[in-house]
C-alpha positions as CSV (number, residue, x, y, z in Angstrom):
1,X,31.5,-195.5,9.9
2,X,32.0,-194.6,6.1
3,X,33.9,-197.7,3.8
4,X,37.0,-196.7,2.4
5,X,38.0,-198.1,-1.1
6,X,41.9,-197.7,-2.3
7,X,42.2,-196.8,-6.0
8,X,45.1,-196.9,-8.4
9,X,44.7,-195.1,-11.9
10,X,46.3,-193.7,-14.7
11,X,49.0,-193.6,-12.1
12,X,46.6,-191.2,-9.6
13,X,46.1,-192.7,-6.0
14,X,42.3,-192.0,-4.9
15,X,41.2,-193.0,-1.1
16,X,37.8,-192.6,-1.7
17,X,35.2,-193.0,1.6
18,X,31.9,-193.9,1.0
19,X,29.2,-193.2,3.2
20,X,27.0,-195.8,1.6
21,X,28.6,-199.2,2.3
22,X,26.0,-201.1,-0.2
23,X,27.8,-198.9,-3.1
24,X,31.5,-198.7,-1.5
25,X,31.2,-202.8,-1.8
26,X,29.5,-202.4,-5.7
27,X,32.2,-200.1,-6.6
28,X,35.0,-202.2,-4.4
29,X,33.5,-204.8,-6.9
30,X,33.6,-203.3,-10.3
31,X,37.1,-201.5,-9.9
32,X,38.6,-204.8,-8.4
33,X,41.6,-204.5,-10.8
34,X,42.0,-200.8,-9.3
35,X,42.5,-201.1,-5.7
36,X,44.7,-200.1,-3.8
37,X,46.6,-199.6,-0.8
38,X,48.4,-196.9,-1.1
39,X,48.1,-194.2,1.1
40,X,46.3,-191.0,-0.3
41,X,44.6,-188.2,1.3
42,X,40.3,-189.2,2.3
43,X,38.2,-188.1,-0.5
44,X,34.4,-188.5,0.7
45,X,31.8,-189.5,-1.9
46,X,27.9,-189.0,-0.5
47,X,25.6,-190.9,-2.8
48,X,22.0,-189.6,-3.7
49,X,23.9,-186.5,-5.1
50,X,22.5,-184.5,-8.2
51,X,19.2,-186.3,-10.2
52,X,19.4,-184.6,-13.4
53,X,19.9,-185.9,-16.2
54,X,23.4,-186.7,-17.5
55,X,25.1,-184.1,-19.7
56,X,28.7,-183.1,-20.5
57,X,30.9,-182.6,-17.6
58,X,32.2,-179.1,-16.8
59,X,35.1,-178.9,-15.0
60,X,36.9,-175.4,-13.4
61,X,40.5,-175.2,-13.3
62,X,41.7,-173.4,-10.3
63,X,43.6,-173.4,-6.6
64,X,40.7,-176.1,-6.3
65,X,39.2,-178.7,-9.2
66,X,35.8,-178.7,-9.9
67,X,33.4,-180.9,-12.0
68,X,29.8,-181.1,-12.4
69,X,27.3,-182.8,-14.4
70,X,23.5,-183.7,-13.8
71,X,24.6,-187.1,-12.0
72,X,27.9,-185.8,-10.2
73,X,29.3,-182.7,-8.2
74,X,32.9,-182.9,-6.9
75,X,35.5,-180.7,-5.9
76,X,39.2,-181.7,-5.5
77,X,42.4,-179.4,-4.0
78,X,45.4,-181.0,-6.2
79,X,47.7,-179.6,-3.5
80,X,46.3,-181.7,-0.4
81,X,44.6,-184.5,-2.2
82,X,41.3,-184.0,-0.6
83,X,37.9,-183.7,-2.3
84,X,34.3,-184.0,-1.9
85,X,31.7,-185.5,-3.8
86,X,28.3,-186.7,-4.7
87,X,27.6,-188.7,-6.7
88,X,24.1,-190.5,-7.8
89,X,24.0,-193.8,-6.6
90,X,24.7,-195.8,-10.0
91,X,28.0,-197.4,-11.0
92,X,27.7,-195.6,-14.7
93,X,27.3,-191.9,-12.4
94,X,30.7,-193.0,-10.5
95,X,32.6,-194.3,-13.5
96,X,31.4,-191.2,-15.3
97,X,32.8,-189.0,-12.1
98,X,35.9,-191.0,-11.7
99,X,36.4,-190.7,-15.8
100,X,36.0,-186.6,-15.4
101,X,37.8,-186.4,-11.9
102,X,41.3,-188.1,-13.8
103,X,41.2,-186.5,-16.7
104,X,40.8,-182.7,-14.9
105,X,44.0,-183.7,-12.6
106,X,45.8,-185.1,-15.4
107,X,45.2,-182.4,-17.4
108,X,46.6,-180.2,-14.6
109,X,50.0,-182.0,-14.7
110,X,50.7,-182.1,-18.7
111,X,49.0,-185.5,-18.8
112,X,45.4,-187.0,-20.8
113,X,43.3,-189.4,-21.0
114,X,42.4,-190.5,-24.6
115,X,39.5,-191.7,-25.7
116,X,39.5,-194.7,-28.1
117,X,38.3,-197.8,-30.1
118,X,39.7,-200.4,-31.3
119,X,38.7,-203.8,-33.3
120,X,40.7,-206.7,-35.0
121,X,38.9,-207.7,-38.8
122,X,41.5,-210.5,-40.8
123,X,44.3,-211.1,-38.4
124,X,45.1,-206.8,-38.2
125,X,44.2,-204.5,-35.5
126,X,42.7,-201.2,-36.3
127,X,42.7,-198.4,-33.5
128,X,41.1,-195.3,-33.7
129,X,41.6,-192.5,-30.9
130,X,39.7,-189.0,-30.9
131,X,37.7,-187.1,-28.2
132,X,34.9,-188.5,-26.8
133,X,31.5,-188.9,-29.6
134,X,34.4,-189.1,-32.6
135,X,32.0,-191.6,-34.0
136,X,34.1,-194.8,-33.1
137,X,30.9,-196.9,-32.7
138,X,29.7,-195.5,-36.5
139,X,33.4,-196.2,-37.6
140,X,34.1,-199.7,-35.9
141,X,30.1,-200.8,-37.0
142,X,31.1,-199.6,-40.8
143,X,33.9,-201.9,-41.2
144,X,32.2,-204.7,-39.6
């Protein structure tokens, strides 16, 4: 029987089901904050999906969502709510998927999801937000 794990983000409601019950309690674990109750359509996650290596994510607009890099695979109907995935069995794999998986659906409904740093030097707060390899790290490290 797979485990099902409730999540809340960025204002999406994910029911994911996992067939592997060791990583449906690592991720319960991680995105503890997250969870939810909610009711949402199943979306099944298979671990041991893709082993390439990581690249960046491509993602197809359509009737149907879908997103791929070497450590993910997913598709995702926006009308129902149901998708599929797999996923290699690491947390960074799944926070990568989930990261990709938001951002395409909130893309799809006028929304984002912004990528940024941020550091406090002398009592002040400085934030920088870009797309993703803007050179925050470089930036934040600089003024350090």
């Amino acid at each position: 029987m797979p485990s099902r794990l409730g999540l809340s983000v960025a204002g999406l409601d994910f029911n994911f089901s996992f067939v592997s019950r060791s990583f449906a309690g690592a991720m319960a674990r991680r995105y503890s904050s997250f969870r939810s109750g909610r009711a949402a359509p199943p979306f099944e996650v298979m671990t041991g999906g893709p082993a390439r290596p990581p690249f960046s994510p491509r993602v197809i607009h359509g009737p149907v969502i879908r997103g791929r890099r070497g450590d993910f695979d997913f598709s995702f109907d926006a009308v129902s709510g149901r998708g599929r995935a797999a996923v290699s069995p690491r947390a960074q794999s799944f926070d990568s998927f989930l990261r990709t998986l938001c951002s395409a659906v909130l893309n799809e409904s006028d929304g984002a999801v912004v990528h940024a740093c941020g550091l406090a030097i002398g009592g002040r707060a400085h934030v920088f937000i870009g797309r993703s390899g803007a050179l925050f790290r470089l930036v934040s490290h600089t003024l350090i």
